[in-house]
LOKOLDREN-227417 format. One record per atom (N, C-alpha, C, CB): residue in one letter; x, y, z. Coordinates in steps of 0.001 Angstrom, whole numbers, plus 500000, padded with zeros to 6 digits. Each point is the difference from the previous one (the first is absolute). Glycine has a CB too. Layout:
AXYZ ...
***
This chain:
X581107871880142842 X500930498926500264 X499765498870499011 X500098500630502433 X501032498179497191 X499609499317499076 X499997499167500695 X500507500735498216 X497924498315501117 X499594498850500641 X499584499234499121 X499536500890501816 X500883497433498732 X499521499186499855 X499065498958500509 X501499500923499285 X498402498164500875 X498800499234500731 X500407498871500314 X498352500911498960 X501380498615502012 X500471498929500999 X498797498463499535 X500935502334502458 X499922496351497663 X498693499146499549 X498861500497500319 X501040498208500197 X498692501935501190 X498558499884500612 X499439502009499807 X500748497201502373 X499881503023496708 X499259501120499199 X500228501255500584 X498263498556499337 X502498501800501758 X500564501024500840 X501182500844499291 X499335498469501998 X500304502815497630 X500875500953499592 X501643499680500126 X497971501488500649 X503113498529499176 X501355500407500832 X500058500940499666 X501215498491500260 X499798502278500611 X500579501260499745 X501055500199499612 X498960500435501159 X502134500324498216 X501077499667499807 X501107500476501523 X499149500159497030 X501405498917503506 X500917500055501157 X501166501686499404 X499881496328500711 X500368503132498396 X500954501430499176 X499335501267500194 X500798498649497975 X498149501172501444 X498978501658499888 X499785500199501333 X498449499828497793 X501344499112503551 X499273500658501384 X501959500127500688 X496407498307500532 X503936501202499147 X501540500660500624 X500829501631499681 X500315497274499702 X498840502687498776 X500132501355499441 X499649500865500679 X499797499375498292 X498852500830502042 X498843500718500679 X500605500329501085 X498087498930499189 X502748500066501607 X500015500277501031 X501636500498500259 X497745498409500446 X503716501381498744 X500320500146500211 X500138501621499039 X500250497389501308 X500017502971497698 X499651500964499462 X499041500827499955 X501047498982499394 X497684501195500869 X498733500730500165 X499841500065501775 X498775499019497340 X501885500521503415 X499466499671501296 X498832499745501044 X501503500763499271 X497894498422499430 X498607499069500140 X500379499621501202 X499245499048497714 X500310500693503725 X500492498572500933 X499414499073499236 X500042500715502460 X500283497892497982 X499974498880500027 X498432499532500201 X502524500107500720 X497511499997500614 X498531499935500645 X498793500640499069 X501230500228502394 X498763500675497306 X498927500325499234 X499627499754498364 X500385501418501861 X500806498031497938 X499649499257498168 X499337498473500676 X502744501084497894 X498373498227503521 X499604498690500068 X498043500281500546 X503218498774500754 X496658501641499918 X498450500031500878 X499244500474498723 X500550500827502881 X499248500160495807 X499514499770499183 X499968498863498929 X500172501909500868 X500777497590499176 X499927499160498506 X500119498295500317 X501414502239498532 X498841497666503071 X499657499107500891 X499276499709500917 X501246500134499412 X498011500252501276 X498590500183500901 X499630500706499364 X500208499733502032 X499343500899496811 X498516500875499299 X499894498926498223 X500664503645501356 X500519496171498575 X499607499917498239 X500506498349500040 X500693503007498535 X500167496425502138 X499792498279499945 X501301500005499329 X497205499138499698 X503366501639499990 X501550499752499263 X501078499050500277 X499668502036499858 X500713497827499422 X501420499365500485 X501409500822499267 X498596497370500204 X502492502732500835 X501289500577499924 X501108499052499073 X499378501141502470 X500840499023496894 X500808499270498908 X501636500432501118 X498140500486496759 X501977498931504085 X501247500160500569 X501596500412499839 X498401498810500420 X501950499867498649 X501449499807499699 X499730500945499078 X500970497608500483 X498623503396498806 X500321501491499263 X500313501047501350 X498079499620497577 X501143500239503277 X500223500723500645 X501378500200501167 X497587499737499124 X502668498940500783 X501273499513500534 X501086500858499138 X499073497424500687 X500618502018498134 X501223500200499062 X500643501624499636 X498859497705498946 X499545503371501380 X499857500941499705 X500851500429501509 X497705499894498012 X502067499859502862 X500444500745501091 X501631499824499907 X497668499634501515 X502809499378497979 X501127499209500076 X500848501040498440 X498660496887501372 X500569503767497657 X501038500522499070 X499831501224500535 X500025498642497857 X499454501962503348 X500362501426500500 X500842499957500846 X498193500808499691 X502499498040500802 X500454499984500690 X500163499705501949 X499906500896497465 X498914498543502225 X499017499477501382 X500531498877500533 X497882500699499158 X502713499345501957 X500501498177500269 X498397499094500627 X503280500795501155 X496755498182498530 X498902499228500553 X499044499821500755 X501131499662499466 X499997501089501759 X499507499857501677 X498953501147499841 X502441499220501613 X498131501875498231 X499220501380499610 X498770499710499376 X502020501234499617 X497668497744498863 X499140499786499528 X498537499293500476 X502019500327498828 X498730498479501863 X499597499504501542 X499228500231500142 X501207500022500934 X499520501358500226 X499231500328500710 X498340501059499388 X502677499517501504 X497915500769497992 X498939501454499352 X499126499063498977 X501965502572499887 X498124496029499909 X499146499241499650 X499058499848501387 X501611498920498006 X498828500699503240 X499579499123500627 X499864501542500960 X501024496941499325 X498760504096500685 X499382500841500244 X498910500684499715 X501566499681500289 X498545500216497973 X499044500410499232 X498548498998500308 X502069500955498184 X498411497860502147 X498938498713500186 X499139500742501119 X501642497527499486 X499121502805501256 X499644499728501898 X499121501094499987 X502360499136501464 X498232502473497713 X499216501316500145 X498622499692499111 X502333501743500255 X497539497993498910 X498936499694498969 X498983499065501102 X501719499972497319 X498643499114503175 X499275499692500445 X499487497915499131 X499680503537500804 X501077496761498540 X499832498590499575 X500358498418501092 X500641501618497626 X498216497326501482 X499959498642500813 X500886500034500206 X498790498752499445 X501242500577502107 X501201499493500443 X500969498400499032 X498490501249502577 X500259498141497318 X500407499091499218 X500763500146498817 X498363499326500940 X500872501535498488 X500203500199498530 X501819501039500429 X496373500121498590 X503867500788501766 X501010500421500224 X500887499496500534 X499010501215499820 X500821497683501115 X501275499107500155 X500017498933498990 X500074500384502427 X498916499040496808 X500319499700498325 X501421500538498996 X497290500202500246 X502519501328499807 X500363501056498926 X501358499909500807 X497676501762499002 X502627498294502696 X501123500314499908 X501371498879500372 X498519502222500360 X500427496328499661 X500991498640499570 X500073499913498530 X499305498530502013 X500009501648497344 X500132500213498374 X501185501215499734 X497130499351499538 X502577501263501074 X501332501341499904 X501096499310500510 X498709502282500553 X501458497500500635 X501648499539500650 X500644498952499134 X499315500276502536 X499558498712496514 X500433498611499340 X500467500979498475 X497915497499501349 X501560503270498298 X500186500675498632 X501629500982500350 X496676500207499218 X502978500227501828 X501860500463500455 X501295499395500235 X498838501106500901 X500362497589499405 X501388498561500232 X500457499491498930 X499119499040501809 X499637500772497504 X499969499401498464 X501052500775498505 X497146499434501078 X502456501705499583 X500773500974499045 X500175501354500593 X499078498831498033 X502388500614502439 X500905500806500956 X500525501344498499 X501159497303502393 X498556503850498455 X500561501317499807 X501474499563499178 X498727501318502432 X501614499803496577 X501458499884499538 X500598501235500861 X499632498925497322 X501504500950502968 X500493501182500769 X501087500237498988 X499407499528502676 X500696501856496546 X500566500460499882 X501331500395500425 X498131499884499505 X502848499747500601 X501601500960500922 X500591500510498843 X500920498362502160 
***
């Protein structure tokens, strides 16, 4: 996965590459987040992953949820996951989906 590093020196992951995994390879969710978030200290580079779910054709809610599933099965802070998923709902308001007709 390509990574970069967060100020305080913490890996990211790329949100694009763990949406890949999971939607093409059928990685779940839960098990990239509980490794590379409770074992390795990572952080999820999000809005790729937003964006990624969003050019397959994924509406939001869907993304949502299987965000805020992936949190719950993994097993991640409570804190820290209701962090990730007001940062998510503000990154979906902020920059609303184009709908195609």
């Amino acid at each position: 996965m390509m990574r970069n590093v967060t100020t305080d020196g913490r890996a990211m992951v790329s949100g694009e590459r763990l949406f890949s995994l999971h939607d093409s390879c059928g990685l779940p969710l839960c098990m990239s987040l509980d490794r590379g978030l409770n074992e390795s200290q990572m952080v999820v580079e999000w809005p790729s992953f937003i964006e990624a779910a969003r050019r397959q054709g994924w509406l939001d809610q869907r993304t949502y949820r299987l965000i805020a599933e992936g949190l719950l099965e993994a097993g991640v802070d409570r804190e820290y996951s209701e962090n990730v998923l007001a940062h998510t709902r503000r990154y979906m308001v902020t920059n609303p989906m184009e709908i195609v007709q």
